[in-house]
C-alpha positions as a Python dict, from the first residue, in 0.01 Angstrom:
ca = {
    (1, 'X'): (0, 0, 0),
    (2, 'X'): (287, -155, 192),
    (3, 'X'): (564, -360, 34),
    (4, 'X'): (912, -359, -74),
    (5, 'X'): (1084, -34, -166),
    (6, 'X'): (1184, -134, -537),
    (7, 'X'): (823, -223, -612),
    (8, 'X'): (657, 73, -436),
    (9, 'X'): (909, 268, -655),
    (10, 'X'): (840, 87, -956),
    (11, 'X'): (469, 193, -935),
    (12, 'X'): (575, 576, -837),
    (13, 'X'): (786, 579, -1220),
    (14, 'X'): (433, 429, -1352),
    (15, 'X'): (269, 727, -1170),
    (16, 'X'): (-1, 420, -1047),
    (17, 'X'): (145, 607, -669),
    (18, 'X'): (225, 1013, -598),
    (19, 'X'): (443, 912, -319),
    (20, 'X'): (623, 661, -97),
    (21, 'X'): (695, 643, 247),
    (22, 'X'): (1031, 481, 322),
    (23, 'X'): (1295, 427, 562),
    (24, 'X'): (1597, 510, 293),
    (25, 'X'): (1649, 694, 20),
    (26, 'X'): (1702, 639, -341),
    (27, 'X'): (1936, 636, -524),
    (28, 'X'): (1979, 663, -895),
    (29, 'X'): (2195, 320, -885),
    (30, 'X'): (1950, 163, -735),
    (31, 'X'): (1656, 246, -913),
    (32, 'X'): (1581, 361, -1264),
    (33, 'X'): (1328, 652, -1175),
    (34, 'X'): (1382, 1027, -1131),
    (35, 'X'): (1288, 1093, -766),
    (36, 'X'): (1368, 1332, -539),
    (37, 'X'): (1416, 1196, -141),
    (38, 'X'): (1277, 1487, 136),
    (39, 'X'): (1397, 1373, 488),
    (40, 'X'): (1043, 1368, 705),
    (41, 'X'): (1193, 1314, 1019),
    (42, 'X'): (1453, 1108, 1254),
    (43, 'X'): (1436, 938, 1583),
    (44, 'X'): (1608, 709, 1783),
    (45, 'X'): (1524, 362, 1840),
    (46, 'X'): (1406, 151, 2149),
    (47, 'X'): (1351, -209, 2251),
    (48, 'X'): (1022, -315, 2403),
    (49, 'X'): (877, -624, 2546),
    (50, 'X'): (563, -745, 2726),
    (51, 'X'): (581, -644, 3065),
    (52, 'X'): (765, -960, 3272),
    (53, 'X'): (1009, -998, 2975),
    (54, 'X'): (1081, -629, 2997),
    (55, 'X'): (1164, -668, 3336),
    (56, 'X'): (1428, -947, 3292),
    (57, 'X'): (1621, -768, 3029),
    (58, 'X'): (1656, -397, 3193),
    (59, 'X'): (1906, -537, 3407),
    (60, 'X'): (2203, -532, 3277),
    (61, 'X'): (2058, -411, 2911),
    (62, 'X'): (2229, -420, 2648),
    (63, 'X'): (2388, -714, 2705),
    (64, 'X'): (2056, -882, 2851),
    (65, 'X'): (1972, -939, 2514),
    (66, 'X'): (2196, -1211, 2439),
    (67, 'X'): (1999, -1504, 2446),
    (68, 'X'): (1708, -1344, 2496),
    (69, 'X'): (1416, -1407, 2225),
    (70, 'X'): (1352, -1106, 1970),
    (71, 'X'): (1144, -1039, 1718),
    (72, 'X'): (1320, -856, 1416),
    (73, 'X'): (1255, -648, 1071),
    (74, 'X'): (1323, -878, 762),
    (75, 'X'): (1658, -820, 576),
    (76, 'X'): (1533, -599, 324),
    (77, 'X'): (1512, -244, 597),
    (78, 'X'): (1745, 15, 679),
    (79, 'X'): (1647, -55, 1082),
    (80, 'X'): (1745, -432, 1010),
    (81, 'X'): (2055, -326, 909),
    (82, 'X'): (2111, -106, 1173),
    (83, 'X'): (2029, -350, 1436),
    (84, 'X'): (2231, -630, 1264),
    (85, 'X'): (2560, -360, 1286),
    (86, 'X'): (2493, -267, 1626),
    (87, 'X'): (2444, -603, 1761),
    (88, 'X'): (2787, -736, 1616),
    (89, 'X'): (2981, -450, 1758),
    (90, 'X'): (2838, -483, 2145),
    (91, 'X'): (2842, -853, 2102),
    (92, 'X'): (2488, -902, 2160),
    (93, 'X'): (2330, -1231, 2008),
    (94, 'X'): (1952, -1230, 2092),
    (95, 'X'): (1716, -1560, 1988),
    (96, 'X'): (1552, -1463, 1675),
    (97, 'X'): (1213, -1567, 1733),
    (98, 'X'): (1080, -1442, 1419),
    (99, 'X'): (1131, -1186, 1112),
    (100, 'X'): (856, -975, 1029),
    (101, 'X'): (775, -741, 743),
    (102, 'X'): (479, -644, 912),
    (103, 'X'): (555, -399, 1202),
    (104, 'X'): (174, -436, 1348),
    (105, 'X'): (201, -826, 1317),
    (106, 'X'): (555, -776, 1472),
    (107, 'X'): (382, -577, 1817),
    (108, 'X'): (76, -813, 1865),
    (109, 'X'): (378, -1118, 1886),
    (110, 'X'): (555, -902, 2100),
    (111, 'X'): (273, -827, 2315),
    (112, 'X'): (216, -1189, 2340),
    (113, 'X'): (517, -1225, 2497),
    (114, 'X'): (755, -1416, 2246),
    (115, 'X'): (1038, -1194, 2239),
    (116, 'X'): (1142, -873, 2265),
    (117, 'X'): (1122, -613, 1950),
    (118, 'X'): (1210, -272, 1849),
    (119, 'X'): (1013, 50, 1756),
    (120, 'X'): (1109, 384, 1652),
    (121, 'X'): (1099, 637, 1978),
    (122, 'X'): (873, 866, 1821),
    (123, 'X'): (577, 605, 1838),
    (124, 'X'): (692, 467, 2193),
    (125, 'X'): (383, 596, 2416),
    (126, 'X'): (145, 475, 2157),
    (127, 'X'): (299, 138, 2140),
    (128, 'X'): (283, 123, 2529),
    (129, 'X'): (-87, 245, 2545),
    (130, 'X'): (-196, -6, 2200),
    (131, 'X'): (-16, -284, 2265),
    (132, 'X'): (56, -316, 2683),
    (133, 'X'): (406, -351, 2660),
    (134, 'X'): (714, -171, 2826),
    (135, 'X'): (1038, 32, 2769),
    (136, 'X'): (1337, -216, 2792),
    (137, 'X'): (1576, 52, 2664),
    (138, 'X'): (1719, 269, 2363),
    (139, 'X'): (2004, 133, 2134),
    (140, 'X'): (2216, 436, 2124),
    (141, 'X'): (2371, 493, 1786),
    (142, 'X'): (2087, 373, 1578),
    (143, 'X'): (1871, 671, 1423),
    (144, 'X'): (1544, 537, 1230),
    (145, 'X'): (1473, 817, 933),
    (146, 'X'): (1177, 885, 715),
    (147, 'X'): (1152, 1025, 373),
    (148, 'X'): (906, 1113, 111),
    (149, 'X'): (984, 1031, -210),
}
């Protein structure tokens, strides 16, 4: 089942789930449930585009992406976040072309070539070999992490 945090954790205190997938932890402030967070695994974090768009931007990346259409993570993510802070402090400003909560949705617009998008390096060859599109760069400083809880 994939949607927001809060209501994935909702249904773990109902025990209607054993476990949730997420890209942040818990906390106890944030949620009224006794949970325990177990750190799966970290990565860093690359752009990728549909093959002539990917070439445009490597020159000169980061700061190719200023103007340049993107497709982004809705608000609600840790990698949104992430990208939002690390934007602001390079003074990048890509296009936003679109926010998606749907990461698959996200690569199949990608892959269509109507901006630019980001994926966690650990899933970067299968993204290539899936969806046809190509390595612009890595945004160094942003780690994406995954826990159990």
């Amino acid at each position: 089942i994939e949607d927001k945090s809060d209501r994935l954790l909702a249904e773990l205190a109902l025990h209607n789930l054993d476990l949730v997938l997420t890209d942040s932890q818990v906390t106890t402030t944030s949620v009224k449930v006794k949970a325990y967070n177990h750190l799966l695994g970290e990565c860093g974090v690359v752009v990728m585009a549909a093959p002539s768009l990917a070439k445009k931007l490597r020159d000169h990346f980061p700061q190719s992406l200023t103007g340049a259409p993107f497709l982004i993570p809705t608000e609600n993510t840790a990698l949104r976040r992430s990208l939002d802070e690390w934007f602001a402090a390079r003074s990048v400003h890509p296009l936003i072309r679109g926010e998606f909560a749907d990461s698959a949705l996200e690569k199949v617009f990608g892959a269509g070539g109507i901006g630019a998008f980001v994926v966690p390096a650990v899933i970067e060859k299968e993204v290539k070999e899936q969806y046809g599109v190509q390595t612009v760069g890595t945004l160094d400083g942003i780690t994406e992490r995954f826990y159990a809880v």
